[in-house]
C-alpha positions as CSV (number, residue, x, y, z in Angstrom):
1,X,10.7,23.6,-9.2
2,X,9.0,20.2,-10.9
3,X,7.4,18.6,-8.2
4,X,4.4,15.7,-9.0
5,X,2.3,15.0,-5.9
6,X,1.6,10.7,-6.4
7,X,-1.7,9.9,-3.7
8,X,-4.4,7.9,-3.9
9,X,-6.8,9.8,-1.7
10,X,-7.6,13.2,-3.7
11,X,-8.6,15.2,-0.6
12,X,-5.2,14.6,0.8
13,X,-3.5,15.3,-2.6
14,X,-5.5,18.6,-2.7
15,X,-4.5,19.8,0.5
16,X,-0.9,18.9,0.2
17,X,-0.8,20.8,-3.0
18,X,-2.3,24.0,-1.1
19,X,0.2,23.7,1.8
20,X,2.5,24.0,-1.0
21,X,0.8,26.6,-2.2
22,X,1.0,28.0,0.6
23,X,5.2,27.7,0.2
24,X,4.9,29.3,-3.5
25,X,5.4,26.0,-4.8
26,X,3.1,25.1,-7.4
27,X,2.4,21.2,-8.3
28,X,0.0,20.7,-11.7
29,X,0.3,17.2,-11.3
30,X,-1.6,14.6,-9.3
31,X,-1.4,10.9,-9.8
32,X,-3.4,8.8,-7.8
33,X,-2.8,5.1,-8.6
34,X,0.3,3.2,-9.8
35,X,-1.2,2.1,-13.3
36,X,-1.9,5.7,-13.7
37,X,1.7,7.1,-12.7
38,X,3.4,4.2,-14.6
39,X,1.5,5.8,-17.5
40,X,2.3,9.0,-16.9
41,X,6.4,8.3,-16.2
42,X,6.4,6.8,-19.6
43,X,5.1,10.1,-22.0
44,X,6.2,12.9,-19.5
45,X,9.7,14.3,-18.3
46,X,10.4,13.9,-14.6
47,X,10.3,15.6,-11.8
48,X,12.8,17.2,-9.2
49,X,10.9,15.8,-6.3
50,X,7.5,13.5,-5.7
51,X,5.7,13.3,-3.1
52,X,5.0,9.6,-2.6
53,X,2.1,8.0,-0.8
54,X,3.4,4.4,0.2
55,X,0.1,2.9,0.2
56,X,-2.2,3.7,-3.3
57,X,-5.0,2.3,-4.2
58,X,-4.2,-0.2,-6.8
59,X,-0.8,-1.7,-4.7
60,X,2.0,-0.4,-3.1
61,X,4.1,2.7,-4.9
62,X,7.3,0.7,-5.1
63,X,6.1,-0.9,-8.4
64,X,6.2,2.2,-10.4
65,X,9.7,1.9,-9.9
66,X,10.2,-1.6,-10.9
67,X,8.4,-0.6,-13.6
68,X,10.3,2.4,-14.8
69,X,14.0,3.7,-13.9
70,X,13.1,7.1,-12.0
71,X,15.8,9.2,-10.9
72,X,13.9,11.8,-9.0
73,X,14.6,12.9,-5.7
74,X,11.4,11.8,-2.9
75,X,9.7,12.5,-0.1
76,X,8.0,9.7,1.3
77,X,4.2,10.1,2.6
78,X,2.9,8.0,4.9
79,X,0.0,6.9,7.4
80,X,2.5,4.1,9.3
81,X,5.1,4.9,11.6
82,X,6.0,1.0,12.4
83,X,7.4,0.8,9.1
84,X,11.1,1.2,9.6
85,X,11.0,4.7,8.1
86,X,14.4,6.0,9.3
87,X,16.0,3.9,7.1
88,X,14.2,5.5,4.2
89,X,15.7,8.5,4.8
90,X,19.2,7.2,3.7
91,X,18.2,6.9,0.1
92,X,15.4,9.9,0.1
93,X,15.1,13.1,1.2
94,X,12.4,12.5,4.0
95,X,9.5,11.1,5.0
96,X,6.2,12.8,6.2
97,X,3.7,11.3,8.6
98,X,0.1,11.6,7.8
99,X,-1.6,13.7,8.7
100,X,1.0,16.1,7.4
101,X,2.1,19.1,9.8
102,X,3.1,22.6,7.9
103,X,6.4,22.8,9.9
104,X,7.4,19.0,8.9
105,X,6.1,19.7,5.5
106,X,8.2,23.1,5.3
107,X,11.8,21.6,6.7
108,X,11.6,18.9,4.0
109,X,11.4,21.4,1.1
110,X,14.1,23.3,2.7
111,X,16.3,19.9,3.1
112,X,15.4,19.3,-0.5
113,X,16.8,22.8,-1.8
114,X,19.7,22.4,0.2
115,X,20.6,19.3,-1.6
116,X,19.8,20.5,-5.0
117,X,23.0,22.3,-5.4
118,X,25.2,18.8,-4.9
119,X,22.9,16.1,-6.0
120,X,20.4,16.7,-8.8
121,X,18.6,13.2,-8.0
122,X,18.7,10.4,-5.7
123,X,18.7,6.8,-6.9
124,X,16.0,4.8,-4.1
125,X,16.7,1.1,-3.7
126,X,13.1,-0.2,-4.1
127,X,14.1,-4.1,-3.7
128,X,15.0,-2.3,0.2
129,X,12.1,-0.5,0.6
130,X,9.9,-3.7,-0.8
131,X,11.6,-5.8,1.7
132,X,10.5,-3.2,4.9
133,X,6.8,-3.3,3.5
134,X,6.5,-6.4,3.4
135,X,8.6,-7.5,6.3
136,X,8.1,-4.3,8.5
137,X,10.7,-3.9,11.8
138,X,8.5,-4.9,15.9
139,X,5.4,-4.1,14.3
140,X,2.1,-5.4,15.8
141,X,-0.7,-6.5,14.4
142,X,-4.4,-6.9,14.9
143,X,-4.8,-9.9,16.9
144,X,-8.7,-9.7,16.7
145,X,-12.0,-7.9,14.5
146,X,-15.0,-6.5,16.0
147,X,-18.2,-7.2,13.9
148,X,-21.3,-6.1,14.5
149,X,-24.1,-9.0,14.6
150,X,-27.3,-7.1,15.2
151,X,-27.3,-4.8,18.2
152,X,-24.3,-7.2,19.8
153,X,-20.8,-6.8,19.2
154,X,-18.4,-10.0,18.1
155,X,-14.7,-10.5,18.2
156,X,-13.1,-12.6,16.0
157,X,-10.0,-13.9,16.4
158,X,-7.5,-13.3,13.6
159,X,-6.5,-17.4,13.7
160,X,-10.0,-18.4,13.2
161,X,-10.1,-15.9,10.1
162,X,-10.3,-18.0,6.7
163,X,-10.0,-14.9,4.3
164,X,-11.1,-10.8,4.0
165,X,-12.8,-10.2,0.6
166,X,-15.2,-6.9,-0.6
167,X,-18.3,-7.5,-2.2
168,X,-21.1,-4.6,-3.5
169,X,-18.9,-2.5,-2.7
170,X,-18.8,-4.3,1.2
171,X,-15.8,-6.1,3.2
172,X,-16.7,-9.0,4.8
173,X,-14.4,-11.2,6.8
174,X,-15.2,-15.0,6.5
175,X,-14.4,-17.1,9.5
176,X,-13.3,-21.3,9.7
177,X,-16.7,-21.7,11.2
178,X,-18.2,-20.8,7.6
179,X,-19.8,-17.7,8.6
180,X,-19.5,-14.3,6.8
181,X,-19.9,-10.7,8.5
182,X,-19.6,-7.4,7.3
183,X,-16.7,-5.1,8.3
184,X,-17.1,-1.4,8.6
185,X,-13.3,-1.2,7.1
186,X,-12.3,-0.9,3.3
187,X,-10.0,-3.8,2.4
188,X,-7.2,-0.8,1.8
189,X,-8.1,0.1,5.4
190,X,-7.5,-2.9,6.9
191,X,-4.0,-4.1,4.9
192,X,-1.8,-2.2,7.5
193,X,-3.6,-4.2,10.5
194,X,-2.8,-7.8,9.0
195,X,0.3,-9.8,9.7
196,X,1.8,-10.5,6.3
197,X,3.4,-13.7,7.1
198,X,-0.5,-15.3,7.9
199,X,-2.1,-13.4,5.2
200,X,-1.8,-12.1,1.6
201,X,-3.7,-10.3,-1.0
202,X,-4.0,-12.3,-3.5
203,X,-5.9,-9.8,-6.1
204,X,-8.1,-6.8,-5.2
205,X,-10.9,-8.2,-3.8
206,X,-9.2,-11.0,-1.3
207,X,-6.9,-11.5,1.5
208,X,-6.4,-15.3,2.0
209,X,-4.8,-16.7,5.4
210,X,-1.8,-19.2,4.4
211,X,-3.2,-21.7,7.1
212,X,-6.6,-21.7,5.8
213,X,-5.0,-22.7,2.4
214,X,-6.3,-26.5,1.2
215,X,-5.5,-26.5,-2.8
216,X,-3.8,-24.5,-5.3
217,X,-4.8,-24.8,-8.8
218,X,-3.3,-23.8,-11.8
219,X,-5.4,-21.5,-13.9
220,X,-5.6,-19.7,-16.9
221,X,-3.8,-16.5,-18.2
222,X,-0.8,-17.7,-15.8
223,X,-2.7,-17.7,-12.4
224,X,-3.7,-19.8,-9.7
225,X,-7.0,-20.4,-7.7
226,X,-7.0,-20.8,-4.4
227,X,-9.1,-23.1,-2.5
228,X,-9.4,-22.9,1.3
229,X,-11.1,-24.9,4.1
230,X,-14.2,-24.2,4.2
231,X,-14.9,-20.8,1.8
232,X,-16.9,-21.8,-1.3
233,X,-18.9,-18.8,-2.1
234,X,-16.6,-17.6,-5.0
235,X,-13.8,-18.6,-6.6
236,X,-10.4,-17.2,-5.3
237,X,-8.0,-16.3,-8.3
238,X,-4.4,-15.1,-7.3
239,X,-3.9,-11.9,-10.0
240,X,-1.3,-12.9,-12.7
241,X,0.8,-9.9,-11.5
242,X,0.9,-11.4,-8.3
243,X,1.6,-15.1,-8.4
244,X,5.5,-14.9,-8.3
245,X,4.9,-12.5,-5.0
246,X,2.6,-15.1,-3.9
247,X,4.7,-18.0,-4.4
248,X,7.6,-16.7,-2.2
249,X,5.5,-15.6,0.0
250,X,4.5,-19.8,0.7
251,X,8.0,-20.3,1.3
């Protein structure tokens, strides 16, 4: 069996691949980001099955498929139950919740096998699964941050939040009352927790709030900068691969 394991965290990859293992099935390949799969899809022949993380570390896994017309079969891995994963399972084999259980795990290679026989591949509908990501079903969302200011705790309202961004390798959350504070969460971390009709990520290093939003300036290569209320420190460039996403997401 041809099976490529696609996860941005390498722990988990590693001990996914030994509970397979563990199931005589034997993956040799681990991707862990989409520029790196996108690569790999393009000079390699693919799989029966992937196991797809939803969330990597360089954007969400859906864009290796814009990217490249996959026929594999999948089963989805993922750390978020709100997402409206039962409807995944129309167009993939199944879906496993982090952290991954050897029985769940097991029952989805056996559903997998007993497809194999009728249907070599199944076509995923990505524009679908885009939609649920970004729109997820009932799902709620952190209303408020804790920071720590020195031995005192501080919530922060998510309304009176201007932008996230990471720094030195540090996330800070920037507030309308110009004040910065450092967050114990990685910007990755904290994606899942923010409501994505408020705020978006408009490149690696920053999530902007869409009421916080004062100018938008063309810039070059194709992209825009972003100037907000009161956040000055840095300039706020929306990646070129993310301006059309960006744009609708004004709308």
């Amino acid at each position: 069996m041809n099976i490529i394991i696609i996860e941005d965290e390498k722990p988990s990859a590693r001990r996914l691949q030994r509970m397979l293992s563990a199931l005589n099935i034997e993956t040799d390949v681990m991707l862990h980001s989409v520029e790196e799969s996108i690569d790999w899809f393009k000079n390699n022949k693919h799989p029966e099955l992937i196991f797809l993380d939803i969330q990597l570390s360089d954007g969400l896994s859906f864009e290796i498929f814009e990217a490249i017309d996959i026929k594999s079969s999948v089963i989805f891995t993922t750390a978020y139950d709100e997402y409206a994963l039962q409807a995944f399972k129309l167009n993939s084999i199944d879906y496993l919740l982090k952290p991954i259980d050897e029985d769940d795990l097991k029952k989805a290679v056996e559903k997998f096998n007993e497809r194999m026989p009728k249907q070599q591949s199944v076509t995923l509908d990505f524009n679908d699964i885009k939609k649920l990501l970004v729109n997820p079903i009932e799902r709620e969302y952190k209303k408020r941050f804790s920071v720590k200011v020195g031995q005192h705790l501080k919530l922060i309202n998510s309304d009176d939040i201007e932008c996230f961004y990471s720094e030195n390798k540090g996330t800070y959350v920037f507030t309308n009352e110009g004040r910065n504070y450092l967050l114990d969460s990685t910007l990755e971390q904290i994606e899942a927790e923010l409501e994505p009709k408020t705020f978006f990520r408009v490149s690696r290093k920053f999530f902007v709030n869409i009421n916080a939003i004062k100018d938008m300036i063309s810039y070059t290569n194709s992209r825009l900068q972003v100037k907000l209320n009161t956040f000055n420190e840095q300039d706020i460039i929306v990646a070129r691969e993310r301006v059309k996403d960006f744009k609708d997401w004004l709308e």
